[in-house]
C-alpha positions as CSV (number, residue, x, y, z in Angstrom):
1,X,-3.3,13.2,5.3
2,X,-2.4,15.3,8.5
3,X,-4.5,15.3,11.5
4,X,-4.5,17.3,14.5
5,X,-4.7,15.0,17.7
6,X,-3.7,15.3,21.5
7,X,-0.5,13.8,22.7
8,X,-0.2,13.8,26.2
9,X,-2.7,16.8,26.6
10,X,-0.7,19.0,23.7
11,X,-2.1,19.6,20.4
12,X,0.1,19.1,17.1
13,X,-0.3,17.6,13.7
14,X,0.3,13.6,12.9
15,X,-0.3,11.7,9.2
16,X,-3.4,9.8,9.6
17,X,-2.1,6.2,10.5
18,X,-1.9,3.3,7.4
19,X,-4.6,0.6,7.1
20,X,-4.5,-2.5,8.7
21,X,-3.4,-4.2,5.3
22,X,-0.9,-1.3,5.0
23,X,0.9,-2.2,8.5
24,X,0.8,-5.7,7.5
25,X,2.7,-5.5,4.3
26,X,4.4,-2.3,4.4
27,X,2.7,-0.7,1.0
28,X,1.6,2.3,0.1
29,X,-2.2,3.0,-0.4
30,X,-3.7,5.8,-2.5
31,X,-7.1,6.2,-1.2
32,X,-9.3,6.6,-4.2
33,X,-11.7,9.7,-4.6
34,X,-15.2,9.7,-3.4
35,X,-14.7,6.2,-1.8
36,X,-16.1,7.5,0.5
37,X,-14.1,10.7,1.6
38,X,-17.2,12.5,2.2
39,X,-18.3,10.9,5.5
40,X,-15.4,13.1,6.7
41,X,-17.7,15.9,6.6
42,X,-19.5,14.5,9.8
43,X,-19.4,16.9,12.9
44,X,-18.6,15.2,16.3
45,X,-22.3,15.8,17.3
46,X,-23.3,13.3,14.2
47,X,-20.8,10.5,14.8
48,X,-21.8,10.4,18.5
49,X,-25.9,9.3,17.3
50,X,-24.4,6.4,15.5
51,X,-22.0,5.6,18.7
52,X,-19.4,7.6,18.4
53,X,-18.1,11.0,19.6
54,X,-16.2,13.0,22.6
55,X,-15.7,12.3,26.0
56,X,-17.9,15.8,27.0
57,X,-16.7,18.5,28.8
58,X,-19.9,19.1,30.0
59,X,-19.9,16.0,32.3
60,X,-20.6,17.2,35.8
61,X,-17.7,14.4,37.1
62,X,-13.6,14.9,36.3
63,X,-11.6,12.3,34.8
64,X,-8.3,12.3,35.8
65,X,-5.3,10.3,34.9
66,X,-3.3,8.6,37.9
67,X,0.8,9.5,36.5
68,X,2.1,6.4,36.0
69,X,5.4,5.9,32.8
70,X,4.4,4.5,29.9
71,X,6.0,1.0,29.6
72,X,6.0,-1.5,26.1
73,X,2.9,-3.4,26.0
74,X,1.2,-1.0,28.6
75,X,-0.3,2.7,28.7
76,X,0.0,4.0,31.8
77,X,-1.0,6.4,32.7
78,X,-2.8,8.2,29.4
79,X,-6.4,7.6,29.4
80,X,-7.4,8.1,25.9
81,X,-10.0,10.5,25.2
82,X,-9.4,12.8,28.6
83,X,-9.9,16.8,27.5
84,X,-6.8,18.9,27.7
85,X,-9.0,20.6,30.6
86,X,-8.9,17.8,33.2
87,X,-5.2,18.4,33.3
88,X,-3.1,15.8,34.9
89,X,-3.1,14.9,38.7
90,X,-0.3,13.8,40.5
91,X,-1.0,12.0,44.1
92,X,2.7,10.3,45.7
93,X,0.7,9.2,48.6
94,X,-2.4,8.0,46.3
95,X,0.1,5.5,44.0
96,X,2.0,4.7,47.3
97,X,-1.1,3.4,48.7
98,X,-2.2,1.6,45.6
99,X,0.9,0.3,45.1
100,X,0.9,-1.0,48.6
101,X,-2.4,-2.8,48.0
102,X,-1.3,-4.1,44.7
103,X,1.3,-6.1,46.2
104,X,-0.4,-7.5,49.1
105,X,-2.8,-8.6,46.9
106,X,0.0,-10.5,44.7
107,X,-1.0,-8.5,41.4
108,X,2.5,-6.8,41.5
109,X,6.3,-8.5,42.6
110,X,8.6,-6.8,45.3
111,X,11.3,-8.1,43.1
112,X,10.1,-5.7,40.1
113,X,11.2,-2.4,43.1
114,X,14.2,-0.4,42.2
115,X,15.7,1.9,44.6
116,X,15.0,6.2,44.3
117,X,11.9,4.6,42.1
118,X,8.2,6.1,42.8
119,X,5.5,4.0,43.0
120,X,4.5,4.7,39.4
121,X,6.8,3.6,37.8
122,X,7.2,0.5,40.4
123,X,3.1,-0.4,39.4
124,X,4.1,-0.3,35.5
125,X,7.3,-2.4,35.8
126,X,5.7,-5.3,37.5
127,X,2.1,-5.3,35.9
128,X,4.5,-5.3,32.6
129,X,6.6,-8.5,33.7
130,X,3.7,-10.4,35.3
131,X,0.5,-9.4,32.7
132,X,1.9,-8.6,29.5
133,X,0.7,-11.9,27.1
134,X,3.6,-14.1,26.0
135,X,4.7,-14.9,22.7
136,X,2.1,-12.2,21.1
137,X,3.5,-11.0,18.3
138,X,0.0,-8.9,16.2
139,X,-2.4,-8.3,19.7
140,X,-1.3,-6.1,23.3
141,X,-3.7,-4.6,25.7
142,X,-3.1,-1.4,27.0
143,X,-3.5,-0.7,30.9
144,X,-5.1,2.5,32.2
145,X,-5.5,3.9,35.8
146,X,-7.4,6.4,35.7
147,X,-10.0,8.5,38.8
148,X,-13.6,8.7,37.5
149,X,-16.3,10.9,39.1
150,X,-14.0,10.1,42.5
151,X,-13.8,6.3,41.3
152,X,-10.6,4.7,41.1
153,X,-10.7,2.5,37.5
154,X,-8.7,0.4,35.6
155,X,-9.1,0.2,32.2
156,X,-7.9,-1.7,29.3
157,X,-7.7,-0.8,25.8
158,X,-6.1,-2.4,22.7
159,X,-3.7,-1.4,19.7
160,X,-5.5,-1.4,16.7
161,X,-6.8,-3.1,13.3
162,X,-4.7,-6.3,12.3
163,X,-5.9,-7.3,8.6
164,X,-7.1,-10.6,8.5
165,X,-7.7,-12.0,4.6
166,X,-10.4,-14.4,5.3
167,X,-11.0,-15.0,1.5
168,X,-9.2,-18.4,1.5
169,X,-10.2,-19.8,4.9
170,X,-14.2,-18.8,3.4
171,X,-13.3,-20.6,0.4
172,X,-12.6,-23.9,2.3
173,X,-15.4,-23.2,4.5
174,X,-17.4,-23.4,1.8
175,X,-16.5,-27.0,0.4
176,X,-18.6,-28.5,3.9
177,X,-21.4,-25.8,4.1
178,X,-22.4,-22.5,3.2
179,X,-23.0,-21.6,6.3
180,X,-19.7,-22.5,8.2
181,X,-17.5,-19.4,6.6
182,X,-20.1,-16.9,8.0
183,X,-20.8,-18.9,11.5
184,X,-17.1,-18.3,12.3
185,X,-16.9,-15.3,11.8
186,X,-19.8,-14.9,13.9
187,X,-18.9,-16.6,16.8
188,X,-15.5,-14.5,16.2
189,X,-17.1,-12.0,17.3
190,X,-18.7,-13.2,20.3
191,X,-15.6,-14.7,21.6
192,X,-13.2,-11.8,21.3
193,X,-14.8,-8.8,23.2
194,X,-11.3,-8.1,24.3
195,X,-9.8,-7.4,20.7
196,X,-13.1,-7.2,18.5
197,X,-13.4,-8.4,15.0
198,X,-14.6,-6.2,12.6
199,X,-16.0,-9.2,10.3
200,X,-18.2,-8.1,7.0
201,X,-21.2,-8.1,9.3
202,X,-20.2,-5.6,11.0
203,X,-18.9,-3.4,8.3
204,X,-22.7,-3.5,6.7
205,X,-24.1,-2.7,10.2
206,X,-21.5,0.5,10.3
207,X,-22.5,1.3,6.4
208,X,-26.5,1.0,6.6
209,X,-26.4,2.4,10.7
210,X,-23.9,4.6,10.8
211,X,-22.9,6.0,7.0
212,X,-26.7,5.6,5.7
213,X,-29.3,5.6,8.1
214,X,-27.3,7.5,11.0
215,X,-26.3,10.3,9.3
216,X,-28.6,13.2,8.9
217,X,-27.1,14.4,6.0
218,X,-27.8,10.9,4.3
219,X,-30.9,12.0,2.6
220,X,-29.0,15.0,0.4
221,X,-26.5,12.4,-0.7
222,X,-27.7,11.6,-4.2
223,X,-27.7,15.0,-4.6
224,X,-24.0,15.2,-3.8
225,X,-23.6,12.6,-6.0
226,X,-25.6,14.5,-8.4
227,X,-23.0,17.1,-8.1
228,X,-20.2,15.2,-8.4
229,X,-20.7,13.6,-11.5
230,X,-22.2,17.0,-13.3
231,X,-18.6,18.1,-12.1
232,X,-16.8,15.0,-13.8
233,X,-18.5,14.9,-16.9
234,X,-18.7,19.4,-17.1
235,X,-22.6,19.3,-17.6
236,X,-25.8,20.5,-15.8
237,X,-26.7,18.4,-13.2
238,X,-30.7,18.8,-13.5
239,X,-29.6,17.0,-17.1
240,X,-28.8,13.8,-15.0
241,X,-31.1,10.9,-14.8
242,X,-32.2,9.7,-11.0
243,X,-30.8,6.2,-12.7
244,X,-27.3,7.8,-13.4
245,X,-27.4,9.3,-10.1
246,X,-27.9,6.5,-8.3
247,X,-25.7,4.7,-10.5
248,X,-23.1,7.1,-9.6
249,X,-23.4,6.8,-5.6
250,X,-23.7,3.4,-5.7
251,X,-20.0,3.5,-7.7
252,X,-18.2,6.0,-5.5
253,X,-20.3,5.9,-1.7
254,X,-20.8,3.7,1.1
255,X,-24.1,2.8,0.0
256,X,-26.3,-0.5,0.7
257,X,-26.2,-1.8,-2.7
258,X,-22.3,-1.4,-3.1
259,X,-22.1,-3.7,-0.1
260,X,-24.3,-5.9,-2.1
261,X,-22.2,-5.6,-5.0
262,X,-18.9,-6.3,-2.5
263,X,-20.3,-8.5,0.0
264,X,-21.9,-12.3,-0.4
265,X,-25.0,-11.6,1.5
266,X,-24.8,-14.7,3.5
267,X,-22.1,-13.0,5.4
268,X,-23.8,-9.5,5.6
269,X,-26.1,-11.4,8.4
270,X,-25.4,-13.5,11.1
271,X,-24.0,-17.1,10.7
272,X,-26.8,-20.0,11.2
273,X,-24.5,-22.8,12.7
274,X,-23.9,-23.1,16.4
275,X,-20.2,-23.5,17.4
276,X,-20.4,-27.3,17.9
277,X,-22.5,-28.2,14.7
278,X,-19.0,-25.6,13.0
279,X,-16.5,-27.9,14.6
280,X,-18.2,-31.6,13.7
281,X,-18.5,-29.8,10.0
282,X,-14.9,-29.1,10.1
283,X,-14.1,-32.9,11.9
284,X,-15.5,-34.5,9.4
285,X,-14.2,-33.0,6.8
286,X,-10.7,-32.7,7.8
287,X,-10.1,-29.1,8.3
288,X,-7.7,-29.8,11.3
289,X,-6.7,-26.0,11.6
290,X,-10.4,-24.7,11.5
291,X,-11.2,-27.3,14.1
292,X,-8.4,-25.8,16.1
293,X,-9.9,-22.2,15.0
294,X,-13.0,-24.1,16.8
295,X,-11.5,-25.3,19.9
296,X,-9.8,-21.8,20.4
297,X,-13.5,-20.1,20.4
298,X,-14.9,-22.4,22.7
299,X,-11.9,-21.7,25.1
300,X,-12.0,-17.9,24.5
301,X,-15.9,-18.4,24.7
302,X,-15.2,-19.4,28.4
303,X,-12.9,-17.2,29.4
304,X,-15.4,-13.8,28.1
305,X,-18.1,-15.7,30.6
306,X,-15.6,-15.8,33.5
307,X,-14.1,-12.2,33.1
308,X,-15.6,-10.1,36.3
309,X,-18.7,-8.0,35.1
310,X,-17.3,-4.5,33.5
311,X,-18.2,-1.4,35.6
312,X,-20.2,-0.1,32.7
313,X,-21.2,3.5,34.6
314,X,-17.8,4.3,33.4
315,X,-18.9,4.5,30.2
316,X,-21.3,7.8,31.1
317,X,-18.3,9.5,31.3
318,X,-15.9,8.1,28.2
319,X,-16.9,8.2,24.8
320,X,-14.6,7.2,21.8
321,X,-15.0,5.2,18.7
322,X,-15.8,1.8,19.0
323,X,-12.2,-0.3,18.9
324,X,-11.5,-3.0,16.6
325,X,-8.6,-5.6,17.2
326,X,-8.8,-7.4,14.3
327,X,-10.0,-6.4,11.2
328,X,-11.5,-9.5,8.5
329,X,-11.2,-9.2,4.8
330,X,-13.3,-11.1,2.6
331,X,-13.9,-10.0,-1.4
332,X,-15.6,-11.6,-4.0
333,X,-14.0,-13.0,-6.5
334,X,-12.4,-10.1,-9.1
335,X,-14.3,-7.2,-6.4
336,X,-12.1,-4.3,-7.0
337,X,-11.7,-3.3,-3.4
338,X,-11.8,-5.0,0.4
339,X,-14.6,-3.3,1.9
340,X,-14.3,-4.4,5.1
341,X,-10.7,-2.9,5.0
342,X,-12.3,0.2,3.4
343,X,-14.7,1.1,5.4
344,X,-12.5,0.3,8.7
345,X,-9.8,3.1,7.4
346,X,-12.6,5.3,7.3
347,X,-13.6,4.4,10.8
348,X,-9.8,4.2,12.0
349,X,-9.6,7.8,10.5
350,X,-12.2,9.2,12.2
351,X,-11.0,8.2,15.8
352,X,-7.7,10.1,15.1
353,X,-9.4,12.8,14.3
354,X,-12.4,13.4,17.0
355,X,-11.0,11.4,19.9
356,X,-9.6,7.7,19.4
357,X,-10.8,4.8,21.0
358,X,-13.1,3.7,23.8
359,X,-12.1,1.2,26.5
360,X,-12.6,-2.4,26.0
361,X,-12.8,-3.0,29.2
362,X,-13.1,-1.3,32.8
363,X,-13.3,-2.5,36.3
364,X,-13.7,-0.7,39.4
365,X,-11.6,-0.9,42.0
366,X,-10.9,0.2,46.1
367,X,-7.8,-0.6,47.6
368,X,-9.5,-0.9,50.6
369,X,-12.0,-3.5,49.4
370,X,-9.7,-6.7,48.9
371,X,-12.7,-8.2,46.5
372,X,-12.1,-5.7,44.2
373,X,-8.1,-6.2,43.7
374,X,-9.1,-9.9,43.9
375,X,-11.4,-9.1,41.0
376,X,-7.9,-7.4,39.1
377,X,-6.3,-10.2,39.5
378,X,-8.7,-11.9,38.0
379,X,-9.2,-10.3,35.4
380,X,-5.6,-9.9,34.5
381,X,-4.9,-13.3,34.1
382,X,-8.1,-14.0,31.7
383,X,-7.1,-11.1,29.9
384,X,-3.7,-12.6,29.5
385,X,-5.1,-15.7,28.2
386,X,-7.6,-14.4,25.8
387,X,-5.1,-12.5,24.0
388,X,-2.6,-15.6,24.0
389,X,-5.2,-17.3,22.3
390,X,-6.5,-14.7,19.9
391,X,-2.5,-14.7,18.5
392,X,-3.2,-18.9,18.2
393,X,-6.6,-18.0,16.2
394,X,-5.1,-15.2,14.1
395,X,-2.2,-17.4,12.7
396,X,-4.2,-20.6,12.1
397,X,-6.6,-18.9,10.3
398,X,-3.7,-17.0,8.4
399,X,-2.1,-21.0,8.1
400,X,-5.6,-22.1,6.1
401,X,-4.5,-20.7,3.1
402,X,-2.7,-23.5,2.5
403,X,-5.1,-25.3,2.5
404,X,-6.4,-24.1,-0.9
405,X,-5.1,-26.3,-4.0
């Protein structure tokens, strides 16, 4: 499906991007009709009640982009999100400054300089070499500079949507306790604020907040559905039942009782099990690599608590869809769709089309104030880590299913 976006401040025309399952194996996806195509119809104005929407041109403050060249594994300069009508800015003496302040501060490497090269470019090379995660093959962070009602920010945003199939790793949970499959995921959650999960929990809060109760349209759609299925079966729809109505949304919508119907309820809600009582469970039963999956939430656990507080007044100003890094499949057994990876396409889609994603992440910074830049480096290195360690938590979990018989 082709979707207008902004590239670099220029409008053109782009297919919507695949699934996460789709970039993961490569295949082709026919998205089926009515499931739920109709949440398309949302205005901007709607998505932004149930967290969502535009960063405003009405904001009294300009955002504007420092210029710095795009490297791999790093976005600089684009700030996602910035109105064609902020322009860009170029400042020589404003990078040459920060660049300055960079390296005293040890963030960037003289060694990383080339010769003719302007500051830009110099800032992206070395925060490339000395912050990029290592041996990261699904996860990378993307770095933003960016000026913000006449703050200087840095801001760090993620590549999106890596499919997770949970389904095996639940099925083992299960063997030691109900409870442990949809604790994990829950403290999955917690511990990744970096590269979010979007676990089934979170796909029933986006159906029931977002598609259901947050959309003011919500009310008319059994009488869409009404519609619908007069079309599909060539009758009168004041012939139709309520019953086959309902029926008929239930089949084709993003409605509460399809997530009932998709969904074991015990993982609609948060899990029950604190993270120690999860990695005894798992001890004691010999699940080595979900004890590992344990260890590697405490850690990432530690590192969210020692991350510098976010400068969340940036926030006032940028407004995108909330981003997902990895995206958690779980079905029942013989469901006829993922869900989770349903409703996230939906989501995904929607970003392309009104605005893309949000910052995970922003701190504020004064090259004059050595805390702050002490507060970068800082945070650079966590950041690091916790990505390191989300690859280590993807792939064991992936690892579990051999753990089935």
């Amino acid at each position: 499906m082709p979707l207008e976006v902004l590239v670099n401040g220029q409008r053109c025309t782009r297919e919507a991007p695949a699934s996460p399952r789709q970039r993961q194996r490569g295949s082709q996806h026919t998205r089926r009709r009515g499931v739920p195509g109709r949440r398309a119809r949302r205005t901007s104005g709607e998505f932004a009640r149930a967290g969502h929407g535009q960063l405003s041109p009405e904001q009294d403050a300009p955002v504007t982009p420092l210029v710095l060249p795009a490297a791999a594994g790093l976005s600089l300069p684009r700030l996602t999100g910035i109105p064609t009508s902020y322009g860009v800015h170029t400042d020589v003496s404003e990078g040459a400054n920060l660049a300055l302040a960079l390296l005293q501060s040890g963030i960037i490497d003289a060694d990383d300089y080339q010769a003719g090269a302007d500051p830009s470019s110099f800032i992206a090379r070395s925060l490339k070499r000395l912050w990029a995660p290592e041996g990261v093959e699904h996860f990378s962070l993307t770095y933003n500079l960016a000026t913000i009602a006449e703050g200087l920010y840095f801001l760090i945003g993620i590549n999106q949507g890596n499919y997770l199939d949970f389904t095996p790793a639940a099925r083992v949970c299960d063997r030691a306790h109900e409870q442990l499959g949809p604790s994990l995921l829950t403290h999955m959650y917690a511990s990744t604020p970096l590269l979010p999960a979007f676990t089934p929990e979170v796909c029933r809060d986006f159906i029931v907040s977002y598609h259901w109760e947050g959309w003011d349209e919500a009310e008319n759609l059994l009488e869409l559905a009404r519609f619908d299925l007069a079309q599909a079966q060539g009758v009168d729809g004041d012939c139709l039942s309520h019953e086959e109505v309902e029926s008929y949304a239930d089949s084709h919508y993003f409605t509460p009782k399809r997530v009932d119907s998709l969904i074991e309820r015990r993982y609609q809600n948060p899990g029950k099990l604190p993270l120690k009582a999860c990695a005894t469970l798992c001890r004691r039963h010999g699940f080595s690599n979900l004890t590992r999956v344990c260890e590697l939430l405490t850690e990432l656990r530690a590192l969210t608590d020692a991350l510098p507080e976010r400068a969340h007044e940036v926030y006032d100003y940028i407004e995108g869809c909330t981003p997902f890094g990895l995206v958690v499949g779980l079905q029942k057994e013989d469901a006829e769709l993922d869900l989770v990876d349903e409703v996230f396409r939906e989501h995904e889609q929607h970003a392309w089309q009104v605005g893309e994603f949000e910052p995970v992440y922003a701190l504020e910074l004064d090259p004059g104030i050595p805390g702050t830049l002490t507060a970068l480096k800082d945070a650079l290195g966590t950041c690091k880590r916790m990505v390191e360690l989300t690859q280590e938590l993807y792939t064991t979990l992936e690892v579990t299913t051999c753990l089935l018989p």
